[in-house]
PyMOL CGO cylinders between C-alpha atoms (Angstrom):
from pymol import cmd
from pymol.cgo import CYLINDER

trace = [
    CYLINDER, 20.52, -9.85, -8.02, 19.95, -8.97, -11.53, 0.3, 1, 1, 1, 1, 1, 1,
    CYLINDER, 19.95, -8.97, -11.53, 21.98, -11.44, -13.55, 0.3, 1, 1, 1, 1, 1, 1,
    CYLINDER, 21.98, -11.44, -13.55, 20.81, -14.20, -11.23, 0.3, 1, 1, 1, 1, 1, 1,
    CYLINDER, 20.81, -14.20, -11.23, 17.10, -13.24, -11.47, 0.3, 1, 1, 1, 1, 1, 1,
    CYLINDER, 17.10, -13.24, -11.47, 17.38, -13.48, -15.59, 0.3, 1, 1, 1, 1, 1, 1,
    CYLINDER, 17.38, -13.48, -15.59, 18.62, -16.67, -14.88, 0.3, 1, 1, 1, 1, 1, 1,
    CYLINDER, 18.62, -16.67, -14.88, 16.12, -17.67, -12.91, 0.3, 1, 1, 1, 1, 1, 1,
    CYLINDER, 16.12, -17.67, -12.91, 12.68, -16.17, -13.66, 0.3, 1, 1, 1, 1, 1, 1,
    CYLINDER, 12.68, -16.17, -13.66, 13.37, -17.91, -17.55, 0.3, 1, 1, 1, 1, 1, 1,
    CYLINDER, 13.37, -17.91, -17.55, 10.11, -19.12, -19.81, 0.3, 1, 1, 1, 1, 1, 1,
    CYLINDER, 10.11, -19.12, -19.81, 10.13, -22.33, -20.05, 0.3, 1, 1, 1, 1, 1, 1,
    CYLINDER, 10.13, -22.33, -20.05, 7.92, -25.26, -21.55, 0.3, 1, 1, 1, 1, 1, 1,
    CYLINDER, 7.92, -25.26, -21.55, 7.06, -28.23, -20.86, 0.3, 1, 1, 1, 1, 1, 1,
    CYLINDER, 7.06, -28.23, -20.86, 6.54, -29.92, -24.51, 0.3, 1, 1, 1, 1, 1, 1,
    CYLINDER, 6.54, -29.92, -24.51, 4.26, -32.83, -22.93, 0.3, 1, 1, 1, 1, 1, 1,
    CYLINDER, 4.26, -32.83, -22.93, 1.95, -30.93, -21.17, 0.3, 1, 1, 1, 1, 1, 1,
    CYLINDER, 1.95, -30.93, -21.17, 2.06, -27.81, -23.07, 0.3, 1, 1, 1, 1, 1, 1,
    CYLINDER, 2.06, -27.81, -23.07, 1.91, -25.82, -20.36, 0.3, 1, 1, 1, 1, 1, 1,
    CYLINDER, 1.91, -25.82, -20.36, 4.54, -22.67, -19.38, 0.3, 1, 1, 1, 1, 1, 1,
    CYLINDER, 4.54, -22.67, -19.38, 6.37, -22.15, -16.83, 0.3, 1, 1, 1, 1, 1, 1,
    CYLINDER, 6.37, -22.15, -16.83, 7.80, -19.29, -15.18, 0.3, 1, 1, 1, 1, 1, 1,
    CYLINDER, 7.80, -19.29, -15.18, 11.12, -20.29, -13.21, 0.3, 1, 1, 1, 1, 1, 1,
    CYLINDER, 11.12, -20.29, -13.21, 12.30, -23.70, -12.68, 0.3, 1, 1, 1, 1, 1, 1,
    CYLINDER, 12.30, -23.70, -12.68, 9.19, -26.01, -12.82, 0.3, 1, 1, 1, 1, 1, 1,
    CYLINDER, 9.19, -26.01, -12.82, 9.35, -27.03, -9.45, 0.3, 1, 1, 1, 1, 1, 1,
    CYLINDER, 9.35, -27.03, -9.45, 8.35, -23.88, -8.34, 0.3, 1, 1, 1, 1, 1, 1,
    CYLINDER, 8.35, -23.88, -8.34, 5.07, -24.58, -10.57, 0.3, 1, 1, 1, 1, 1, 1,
    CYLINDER, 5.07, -24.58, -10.57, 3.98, -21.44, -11.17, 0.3, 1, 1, 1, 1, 1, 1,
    CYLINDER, 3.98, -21.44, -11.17, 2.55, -21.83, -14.54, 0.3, 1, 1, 1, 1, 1, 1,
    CYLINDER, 2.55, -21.83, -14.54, 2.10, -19.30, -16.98, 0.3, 1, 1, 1, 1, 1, 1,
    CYLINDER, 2.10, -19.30, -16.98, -1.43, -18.61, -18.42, 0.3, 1, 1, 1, 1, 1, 1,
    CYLINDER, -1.43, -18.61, -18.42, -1.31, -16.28, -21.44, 0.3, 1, 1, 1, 1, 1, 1,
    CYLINDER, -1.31, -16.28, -21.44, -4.20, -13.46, -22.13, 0.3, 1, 1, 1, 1, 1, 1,
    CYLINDER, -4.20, -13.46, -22.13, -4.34, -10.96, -24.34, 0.3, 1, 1, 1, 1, 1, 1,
    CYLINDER, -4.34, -10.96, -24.34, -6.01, -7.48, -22.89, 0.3, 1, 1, 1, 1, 1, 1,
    CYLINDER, -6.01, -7.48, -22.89, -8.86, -7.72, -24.98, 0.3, 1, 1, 1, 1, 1, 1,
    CYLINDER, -8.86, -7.72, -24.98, -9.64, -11.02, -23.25, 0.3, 1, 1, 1, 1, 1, 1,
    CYLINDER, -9.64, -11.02, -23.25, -9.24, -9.00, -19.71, 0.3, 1, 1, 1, 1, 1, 1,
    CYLINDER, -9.24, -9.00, -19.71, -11.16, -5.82, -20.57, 0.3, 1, 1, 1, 1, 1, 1,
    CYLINDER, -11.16, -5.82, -20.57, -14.19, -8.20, -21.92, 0.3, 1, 1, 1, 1, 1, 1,
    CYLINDER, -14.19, -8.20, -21.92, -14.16, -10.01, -19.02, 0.3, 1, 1, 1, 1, 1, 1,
    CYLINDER, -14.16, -10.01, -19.02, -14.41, -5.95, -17.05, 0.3, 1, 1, 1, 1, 1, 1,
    CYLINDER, -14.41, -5.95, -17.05, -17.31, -5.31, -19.10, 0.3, 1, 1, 1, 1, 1, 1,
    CYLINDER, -17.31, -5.31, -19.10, -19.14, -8.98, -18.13, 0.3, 1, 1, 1, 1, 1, 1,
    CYLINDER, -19.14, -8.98, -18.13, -18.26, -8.67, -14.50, 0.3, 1, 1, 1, 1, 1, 1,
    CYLINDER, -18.26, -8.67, -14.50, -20.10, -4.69, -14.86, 0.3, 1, 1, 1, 1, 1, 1,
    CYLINDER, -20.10, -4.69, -14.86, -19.56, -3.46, -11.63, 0.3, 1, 1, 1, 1, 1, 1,
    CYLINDER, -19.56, -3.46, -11.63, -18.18, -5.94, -9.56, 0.3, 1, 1, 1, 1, 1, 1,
    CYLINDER, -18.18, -5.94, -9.56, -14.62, -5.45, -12.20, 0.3, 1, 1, 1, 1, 1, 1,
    CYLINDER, -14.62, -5.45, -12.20, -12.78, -3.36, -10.41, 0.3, 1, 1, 1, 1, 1, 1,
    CYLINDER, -12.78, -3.36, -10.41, -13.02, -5.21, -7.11, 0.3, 1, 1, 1, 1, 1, 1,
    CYLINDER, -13.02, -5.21, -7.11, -12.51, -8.56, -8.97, 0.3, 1, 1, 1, 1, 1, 1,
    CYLINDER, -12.51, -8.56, -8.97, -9.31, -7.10, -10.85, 0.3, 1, 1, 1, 1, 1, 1,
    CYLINDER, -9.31, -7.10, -10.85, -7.64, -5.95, -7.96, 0.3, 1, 1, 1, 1, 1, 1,
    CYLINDER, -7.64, -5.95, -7.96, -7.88, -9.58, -6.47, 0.3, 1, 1, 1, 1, 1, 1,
    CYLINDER, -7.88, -9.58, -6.47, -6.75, -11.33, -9.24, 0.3, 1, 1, 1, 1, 1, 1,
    CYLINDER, -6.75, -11.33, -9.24, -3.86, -9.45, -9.32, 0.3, 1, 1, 1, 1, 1, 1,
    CYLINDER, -3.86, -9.45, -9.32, -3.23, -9.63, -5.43, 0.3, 1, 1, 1, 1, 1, 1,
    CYLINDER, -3.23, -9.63, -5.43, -3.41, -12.93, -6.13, 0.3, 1, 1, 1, 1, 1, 1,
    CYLINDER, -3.41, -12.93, -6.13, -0.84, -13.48, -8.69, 0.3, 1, 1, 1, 1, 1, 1,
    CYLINDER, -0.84, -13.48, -8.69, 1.70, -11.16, -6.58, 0.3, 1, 1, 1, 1, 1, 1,
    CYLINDER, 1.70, -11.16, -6.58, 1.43, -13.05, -3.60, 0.3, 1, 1, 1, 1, 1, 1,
    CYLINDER, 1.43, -13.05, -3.60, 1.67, -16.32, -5.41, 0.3, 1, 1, 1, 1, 1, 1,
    CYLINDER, 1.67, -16.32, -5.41, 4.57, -14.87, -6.99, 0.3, 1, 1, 1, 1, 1, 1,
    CYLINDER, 4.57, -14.87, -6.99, 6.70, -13.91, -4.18, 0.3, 1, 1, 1, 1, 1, 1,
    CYLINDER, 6.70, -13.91, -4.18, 5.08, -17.04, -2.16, 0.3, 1, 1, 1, 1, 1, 1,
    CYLINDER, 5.08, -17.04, -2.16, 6.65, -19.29, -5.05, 0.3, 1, 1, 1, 1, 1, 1,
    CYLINDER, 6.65, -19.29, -5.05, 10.32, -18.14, -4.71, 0.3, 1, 1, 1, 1, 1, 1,
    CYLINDER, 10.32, -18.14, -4.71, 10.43, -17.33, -1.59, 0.3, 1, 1, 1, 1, 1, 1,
    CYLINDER, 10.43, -17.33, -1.59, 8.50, -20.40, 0.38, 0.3, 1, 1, 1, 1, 1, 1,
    CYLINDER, 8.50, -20.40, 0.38, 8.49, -20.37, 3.69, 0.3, 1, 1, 1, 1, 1, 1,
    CYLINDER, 8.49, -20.37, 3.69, 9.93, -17.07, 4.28, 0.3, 1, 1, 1, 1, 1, 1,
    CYLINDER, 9.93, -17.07, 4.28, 9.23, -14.74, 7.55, 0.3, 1, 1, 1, 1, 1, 1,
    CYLINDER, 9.23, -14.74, 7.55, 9.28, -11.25, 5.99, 0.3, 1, 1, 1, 1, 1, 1,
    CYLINDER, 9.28, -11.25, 5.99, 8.06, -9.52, 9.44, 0.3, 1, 1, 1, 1, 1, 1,
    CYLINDER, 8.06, -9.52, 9.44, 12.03, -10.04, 10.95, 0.3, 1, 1, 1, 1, 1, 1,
    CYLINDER, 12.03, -10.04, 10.95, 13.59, -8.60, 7.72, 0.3, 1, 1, 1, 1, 1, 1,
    CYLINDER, 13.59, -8.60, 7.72, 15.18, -5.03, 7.42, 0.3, 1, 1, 1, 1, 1, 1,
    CYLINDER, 15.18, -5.03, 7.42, 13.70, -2.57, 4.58, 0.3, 1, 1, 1, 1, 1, 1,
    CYLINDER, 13.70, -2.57, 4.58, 17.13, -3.06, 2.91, 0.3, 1, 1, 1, 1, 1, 1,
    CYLINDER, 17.13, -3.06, 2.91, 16.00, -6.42, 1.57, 0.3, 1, 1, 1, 1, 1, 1,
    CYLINDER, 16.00, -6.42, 1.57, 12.78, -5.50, 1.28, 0.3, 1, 1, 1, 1, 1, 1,
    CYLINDER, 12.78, -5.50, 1.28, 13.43, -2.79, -0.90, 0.3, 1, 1, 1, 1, 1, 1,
    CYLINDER, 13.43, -2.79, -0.90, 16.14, -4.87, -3.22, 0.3, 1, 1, 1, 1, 1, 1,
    CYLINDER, 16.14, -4.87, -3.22, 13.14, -8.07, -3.52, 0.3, 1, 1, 1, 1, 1, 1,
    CYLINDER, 13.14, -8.07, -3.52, 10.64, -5.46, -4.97, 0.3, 1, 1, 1, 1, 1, 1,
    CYLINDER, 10.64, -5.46, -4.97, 12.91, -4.02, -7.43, 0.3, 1, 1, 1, 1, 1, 1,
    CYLINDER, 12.91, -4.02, -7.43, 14.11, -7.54, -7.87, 0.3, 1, 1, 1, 1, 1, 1,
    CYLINDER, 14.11, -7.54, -7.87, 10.56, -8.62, -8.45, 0.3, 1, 1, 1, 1, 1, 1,
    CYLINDER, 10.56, -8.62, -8.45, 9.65, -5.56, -10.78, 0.3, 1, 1, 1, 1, 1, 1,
    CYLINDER, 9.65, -5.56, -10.78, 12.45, -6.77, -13.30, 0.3, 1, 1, 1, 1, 1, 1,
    CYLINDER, 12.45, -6.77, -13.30, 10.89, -9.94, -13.15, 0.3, 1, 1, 1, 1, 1, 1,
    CYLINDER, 10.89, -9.94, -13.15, 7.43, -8.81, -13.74, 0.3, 1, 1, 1, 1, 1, 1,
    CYLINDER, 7.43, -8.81, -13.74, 8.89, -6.81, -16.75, 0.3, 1, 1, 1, 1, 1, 1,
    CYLINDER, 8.89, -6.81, -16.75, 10.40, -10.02, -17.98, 0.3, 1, 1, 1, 1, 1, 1,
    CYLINDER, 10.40, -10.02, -17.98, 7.16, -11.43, -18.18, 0.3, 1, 1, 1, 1, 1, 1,
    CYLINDER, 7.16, -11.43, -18.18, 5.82, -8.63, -20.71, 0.3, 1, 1, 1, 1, 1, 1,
    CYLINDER, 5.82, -8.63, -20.71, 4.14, -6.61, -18.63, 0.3, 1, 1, 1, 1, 1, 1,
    CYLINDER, 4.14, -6.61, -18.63, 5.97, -3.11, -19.56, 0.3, 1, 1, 1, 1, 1, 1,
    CYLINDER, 5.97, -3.11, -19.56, 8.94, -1.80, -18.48, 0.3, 1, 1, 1, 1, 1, 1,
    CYLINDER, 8.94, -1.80, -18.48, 9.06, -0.99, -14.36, 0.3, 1, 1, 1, 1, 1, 1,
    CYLINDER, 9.06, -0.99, -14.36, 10.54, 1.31, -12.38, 0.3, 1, 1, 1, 1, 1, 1,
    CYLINDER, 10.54, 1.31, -12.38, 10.50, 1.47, -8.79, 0.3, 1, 1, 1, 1, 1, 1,
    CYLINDER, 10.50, 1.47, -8.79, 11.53, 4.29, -6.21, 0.3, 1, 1, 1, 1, 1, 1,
    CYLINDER, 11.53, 4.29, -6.21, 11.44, 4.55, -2.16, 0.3, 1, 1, 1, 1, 1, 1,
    CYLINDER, 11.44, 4.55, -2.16, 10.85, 7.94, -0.83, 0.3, 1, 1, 1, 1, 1, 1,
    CYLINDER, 10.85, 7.94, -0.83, 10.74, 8.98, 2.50, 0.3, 1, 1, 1, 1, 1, 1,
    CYLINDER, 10.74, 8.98, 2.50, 6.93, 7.98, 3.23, 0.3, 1, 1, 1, 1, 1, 1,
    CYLINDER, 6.93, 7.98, 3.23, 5.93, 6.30, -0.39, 0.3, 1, 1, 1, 1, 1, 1,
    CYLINDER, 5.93, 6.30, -0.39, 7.13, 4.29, -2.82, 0.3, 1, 1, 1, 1, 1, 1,
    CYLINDER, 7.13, 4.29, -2.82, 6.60, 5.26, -6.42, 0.3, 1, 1, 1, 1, 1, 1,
    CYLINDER, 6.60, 5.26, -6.42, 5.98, 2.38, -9.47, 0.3, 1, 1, 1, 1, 1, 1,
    CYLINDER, 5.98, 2.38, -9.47, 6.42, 3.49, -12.81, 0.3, 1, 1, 1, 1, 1, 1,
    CYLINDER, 6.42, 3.49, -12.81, 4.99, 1.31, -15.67, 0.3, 1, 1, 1, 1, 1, 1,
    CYLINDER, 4.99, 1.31, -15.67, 5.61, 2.07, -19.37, 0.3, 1, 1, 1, 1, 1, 1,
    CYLINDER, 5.61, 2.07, -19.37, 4.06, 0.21, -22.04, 0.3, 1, 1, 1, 1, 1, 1,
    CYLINDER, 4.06, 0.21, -22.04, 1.47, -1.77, -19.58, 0.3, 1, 1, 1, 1, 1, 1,
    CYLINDER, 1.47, -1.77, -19.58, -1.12, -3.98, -21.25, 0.3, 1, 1, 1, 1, 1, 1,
    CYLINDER, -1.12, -3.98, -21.25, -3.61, -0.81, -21.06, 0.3, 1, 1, 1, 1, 1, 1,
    CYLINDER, -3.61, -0.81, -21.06, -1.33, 0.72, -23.89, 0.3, 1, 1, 1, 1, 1, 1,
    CYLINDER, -1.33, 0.72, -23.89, -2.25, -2.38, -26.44, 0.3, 1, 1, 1, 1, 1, 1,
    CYLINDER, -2.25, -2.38, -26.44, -6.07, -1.29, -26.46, 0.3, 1, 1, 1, 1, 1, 1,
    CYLINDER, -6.07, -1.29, -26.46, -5.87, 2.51, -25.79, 0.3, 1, 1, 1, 1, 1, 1,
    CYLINDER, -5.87, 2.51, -25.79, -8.86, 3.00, -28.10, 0.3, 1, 1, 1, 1, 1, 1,
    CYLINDER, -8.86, 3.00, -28.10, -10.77, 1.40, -26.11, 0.3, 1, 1, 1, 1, 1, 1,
    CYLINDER, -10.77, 1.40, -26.11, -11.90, 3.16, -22.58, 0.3, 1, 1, 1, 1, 1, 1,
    CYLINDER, -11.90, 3.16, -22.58, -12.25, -0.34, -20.39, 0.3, 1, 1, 1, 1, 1, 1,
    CYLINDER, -12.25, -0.34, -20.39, -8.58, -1.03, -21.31, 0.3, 1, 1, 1, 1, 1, 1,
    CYLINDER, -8.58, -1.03, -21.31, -8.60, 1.35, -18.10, 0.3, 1, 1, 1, 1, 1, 1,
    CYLINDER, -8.60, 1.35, -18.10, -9.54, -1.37, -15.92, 0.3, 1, 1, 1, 1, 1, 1,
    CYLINDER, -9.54, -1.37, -15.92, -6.08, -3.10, -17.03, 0.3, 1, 1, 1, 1, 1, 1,
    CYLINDER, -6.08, -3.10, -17.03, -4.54, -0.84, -14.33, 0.3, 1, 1, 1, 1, 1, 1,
    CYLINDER, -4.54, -0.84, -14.33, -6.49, -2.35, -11.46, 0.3, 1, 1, 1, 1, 1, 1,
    CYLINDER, -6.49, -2.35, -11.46, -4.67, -5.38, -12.18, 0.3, 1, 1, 1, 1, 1, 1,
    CYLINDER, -4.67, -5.38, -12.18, -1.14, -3.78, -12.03, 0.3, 1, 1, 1, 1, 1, 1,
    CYLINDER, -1.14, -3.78, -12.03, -2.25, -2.11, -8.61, 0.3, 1, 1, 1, 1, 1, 1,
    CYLINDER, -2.25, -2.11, -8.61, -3.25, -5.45, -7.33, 0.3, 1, 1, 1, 1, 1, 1,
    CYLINDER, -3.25, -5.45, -7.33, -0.48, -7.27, -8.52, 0.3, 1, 1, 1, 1, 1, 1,
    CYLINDER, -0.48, -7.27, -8.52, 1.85, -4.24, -6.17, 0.3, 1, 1, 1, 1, 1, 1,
    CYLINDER, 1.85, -4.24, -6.17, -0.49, -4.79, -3.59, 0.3, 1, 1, 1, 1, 1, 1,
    CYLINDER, -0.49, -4.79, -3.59, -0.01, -8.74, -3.47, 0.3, 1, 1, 1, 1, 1, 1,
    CYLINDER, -0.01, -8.74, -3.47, 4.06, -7.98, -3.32, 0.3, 1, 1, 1, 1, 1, 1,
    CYLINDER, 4.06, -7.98, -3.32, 3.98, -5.37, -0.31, 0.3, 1, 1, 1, 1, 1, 1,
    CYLINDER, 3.98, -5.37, -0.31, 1.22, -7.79, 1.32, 0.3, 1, 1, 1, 1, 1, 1,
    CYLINDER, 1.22, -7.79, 1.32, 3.59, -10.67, 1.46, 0.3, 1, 1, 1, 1, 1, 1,
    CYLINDER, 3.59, -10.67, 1.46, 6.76, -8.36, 2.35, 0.3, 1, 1, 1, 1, 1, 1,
    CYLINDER, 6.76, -8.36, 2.35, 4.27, -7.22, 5.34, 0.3, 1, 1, 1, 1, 1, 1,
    CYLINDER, 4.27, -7.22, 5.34, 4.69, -3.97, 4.07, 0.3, 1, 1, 1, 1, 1, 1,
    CYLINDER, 4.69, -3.97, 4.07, 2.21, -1.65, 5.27, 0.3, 1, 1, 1, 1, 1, 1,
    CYLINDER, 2.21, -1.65, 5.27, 0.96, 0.68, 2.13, 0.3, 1, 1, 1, 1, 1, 1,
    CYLINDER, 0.96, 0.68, 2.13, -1.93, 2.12, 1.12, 0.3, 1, 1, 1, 1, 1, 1,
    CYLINDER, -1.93, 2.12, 1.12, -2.26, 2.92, -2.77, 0.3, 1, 1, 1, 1, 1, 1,
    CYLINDER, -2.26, 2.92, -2.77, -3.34, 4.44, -5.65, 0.3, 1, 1, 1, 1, 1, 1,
    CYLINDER, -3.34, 4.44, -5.65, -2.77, 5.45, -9.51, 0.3, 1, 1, 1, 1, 1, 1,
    CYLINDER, -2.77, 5.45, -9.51, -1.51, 9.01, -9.78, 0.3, 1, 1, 1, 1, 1, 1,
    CYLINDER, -1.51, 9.01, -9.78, -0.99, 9.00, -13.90, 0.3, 1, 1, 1, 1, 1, 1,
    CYLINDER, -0.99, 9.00, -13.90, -2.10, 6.47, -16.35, 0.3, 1, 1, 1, 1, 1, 1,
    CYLINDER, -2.10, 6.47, -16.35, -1.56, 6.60, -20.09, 0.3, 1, 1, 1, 1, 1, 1,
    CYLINDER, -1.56, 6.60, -20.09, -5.02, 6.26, -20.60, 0.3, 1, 1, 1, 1, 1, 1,
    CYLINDER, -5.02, 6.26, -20.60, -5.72, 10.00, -19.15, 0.3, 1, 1, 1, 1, 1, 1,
    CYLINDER, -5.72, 10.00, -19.15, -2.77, 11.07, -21.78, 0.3, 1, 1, 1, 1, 1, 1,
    CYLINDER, -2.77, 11.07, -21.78, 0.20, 10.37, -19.40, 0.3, 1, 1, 1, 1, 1, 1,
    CYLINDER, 0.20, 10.37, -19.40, 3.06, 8.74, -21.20, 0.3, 1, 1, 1, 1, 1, 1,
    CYLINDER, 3.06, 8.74, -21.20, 3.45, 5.71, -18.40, 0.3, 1, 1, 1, 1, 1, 1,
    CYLINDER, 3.45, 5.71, -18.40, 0.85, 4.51, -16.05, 0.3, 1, 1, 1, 1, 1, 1,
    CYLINDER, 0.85, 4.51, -16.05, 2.05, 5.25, -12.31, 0.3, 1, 1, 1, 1, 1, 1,
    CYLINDER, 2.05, 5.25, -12.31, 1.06, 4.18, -8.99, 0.3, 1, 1, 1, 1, 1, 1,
    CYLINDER, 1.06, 4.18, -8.99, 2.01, 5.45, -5.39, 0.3, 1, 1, 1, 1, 1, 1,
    CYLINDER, 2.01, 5.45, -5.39, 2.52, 3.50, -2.26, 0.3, 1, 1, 1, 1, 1, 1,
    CYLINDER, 2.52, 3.50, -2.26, 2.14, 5.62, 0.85, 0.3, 1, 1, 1, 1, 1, 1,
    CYLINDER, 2.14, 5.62, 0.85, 3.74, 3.59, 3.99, 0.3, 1, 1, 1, 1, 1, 1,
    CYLINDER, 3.74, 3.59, 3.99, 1.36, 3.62, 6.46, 0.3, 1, 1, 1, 1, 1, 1,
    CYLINDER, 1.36, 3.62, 6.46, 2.95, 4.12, 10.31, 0.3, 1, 1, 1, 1, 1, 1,
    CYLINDER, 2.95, 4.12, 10.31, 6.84, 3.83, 8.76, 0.3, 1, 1, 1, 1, 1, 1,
    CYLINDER, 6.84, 3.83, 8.76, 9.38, 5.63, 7.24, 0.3, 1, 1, 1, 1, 1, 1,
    CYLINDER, 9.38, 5.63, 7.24, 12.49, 4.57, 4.96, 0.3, 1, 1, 1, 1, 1, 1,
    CYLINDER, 12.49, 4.57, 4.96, 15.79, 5.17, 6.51, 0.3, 1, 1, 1, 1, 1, 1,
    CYLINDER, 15.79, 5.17, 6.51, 17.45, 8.50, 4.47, 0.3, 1, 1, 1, 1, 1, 1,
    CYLINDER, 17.45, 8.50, 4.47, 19.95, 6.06, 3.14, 0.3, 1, 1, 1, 1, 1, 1,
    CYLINDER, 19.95, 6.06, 3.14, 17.48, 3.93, 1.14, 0.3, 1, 1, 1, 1, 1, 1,
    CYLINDER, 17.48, 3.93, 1.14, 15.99, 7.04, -0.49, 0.3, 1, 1, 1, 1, 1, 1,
    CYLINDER, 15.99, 7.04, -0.49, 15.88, 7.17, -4.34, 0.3, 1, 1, 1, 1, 1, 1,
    CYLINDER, 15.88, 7.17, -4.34, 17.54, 10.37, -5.46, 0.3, 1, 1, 1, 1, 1, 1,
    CYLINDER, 17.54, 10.37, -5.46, 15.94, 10.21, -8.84, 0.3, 1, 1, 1, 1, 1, 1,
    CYLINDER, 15.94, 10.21, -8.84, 13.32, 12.48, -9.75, 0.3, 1, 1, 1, 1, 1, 1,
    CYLINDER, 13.32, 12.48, -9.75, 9.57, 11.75, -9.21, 0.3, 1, 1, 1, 1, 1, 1,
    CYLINDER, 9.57, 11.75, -9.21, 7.44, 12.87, -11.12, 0.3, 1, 1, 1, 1, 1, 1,
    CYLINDER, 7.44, 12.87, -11.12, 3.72, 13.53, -9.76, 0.3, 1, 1, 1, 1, 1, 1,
    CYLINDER, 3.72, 13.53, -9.76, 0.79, 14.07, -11.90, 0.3, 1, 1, 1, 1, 1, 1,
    CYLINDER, 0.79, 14.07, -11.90, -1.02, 17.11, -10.66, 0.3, 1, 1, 1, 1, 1, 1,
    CYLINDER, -1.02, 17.11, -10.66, -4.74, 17.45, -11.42, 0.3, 1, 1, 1, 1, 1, 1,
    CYLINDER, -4.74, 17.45, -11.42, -4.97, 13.85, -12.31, 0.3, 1, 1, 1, 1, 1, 1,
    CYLINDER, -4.97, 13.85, -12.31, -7.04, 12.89, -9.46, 0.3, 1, 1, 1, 1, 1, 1,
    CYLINDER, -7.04, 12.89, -9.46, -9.76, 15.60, -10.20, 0.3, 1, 1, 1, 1, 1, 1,
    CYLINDER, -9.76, 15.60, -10.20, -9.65, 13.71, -13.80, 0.3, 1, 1, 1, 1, 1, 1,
    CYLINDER, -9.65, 13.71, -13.80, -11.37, 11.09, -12.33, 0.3, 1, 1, 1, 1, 1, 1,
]
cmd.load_cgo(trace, "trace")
């Protein structure tokens, strides 16, 4: 799946319009670049209302995502199998579009998404690059809502709190992954970081 996703999820640019695209340009999902100063300005003009607004623009652009190259799919009557390979699948993609380097792993009754060098690491000075993370858990969100995956999550570590990557977990909510689609790798868990808060 690898090769064929670098294939596929290319930049390109379309000279006339000036617009980018991610993917072939049919699947028109165009590319609209931001830097995270631009985001965490916006945070502080929403006040409030940020974090909620943040976690639906980046539902948004997950769903749209996985709604773009996979049109007219029915996730509900596929196995965890190739569940599990399109969100890995779609993690290298999301790293190919600069958002950090991703890592995913299925446990037993979570999944666990690793990101190192998110956008939140650009503007660590500044203590609203925080709300960069929302996005990140909205954009997961967006994937496992389209998959019809059934998670409830949260940030456990975030290298604005001192952690070296920012990371999220994804408890399944009434399922479990089969023992033979468990992740041996380590996990690591931030302790304490929720009393951080």
């Amino acid at each position: 799946m690898e090769k064929r996703l670098k294939k596929e999820l290319q930049i390109n640019i379309d000279e006339k319009k000036g617009q980018l695209f991610f993917g072939d340009k049919k699947k028109d999902l165009k590319l609209l670049m931001l830097r995270p100063i631009d985001l965490i300005e916006f945070s502080e003009f929403a006040g409030t209302n940020a974090d909620d607004i943040l976690i639906w623009v980046g539902k948004t652009i997950g769903r749209d995502f996985l709604e773009k190259f996979f049109y007219s799919k029915d996730w509900g009557s596929e196995t965890m199998a190739t569940k599990k390979e399109v969100i890995l699948g779609s993690l290298e993609a999301i790293e190919l579009m600069g958002l950090g380097h991703m890592k995913g792993l299925f446990k037993k009754d979570h999944i666990i998404i690793e990101v190192e060098d998110s956008l939140a690491c650009e503007e660590r000075e500044n203590i609203m690059s925080k709300n960069l993370c929302l996005l990140y858990q909205g954009i997961f969100n967006g994937l496992f809502e389209v998959l019809q995956m059934d998670v409830n999550g949260e940030e456990i570590g975030c290298v604005m709190l001192g952690e070296e990557k920012c990371t999220y977990k994804f408890d399944f909510i009434g399922e479990q992954v089969s023992d033979s689609l468990v992740d041996e790798d380590s996990e690591e868990i931030v302790s304490d970081f929720l009393s951080t808060l």
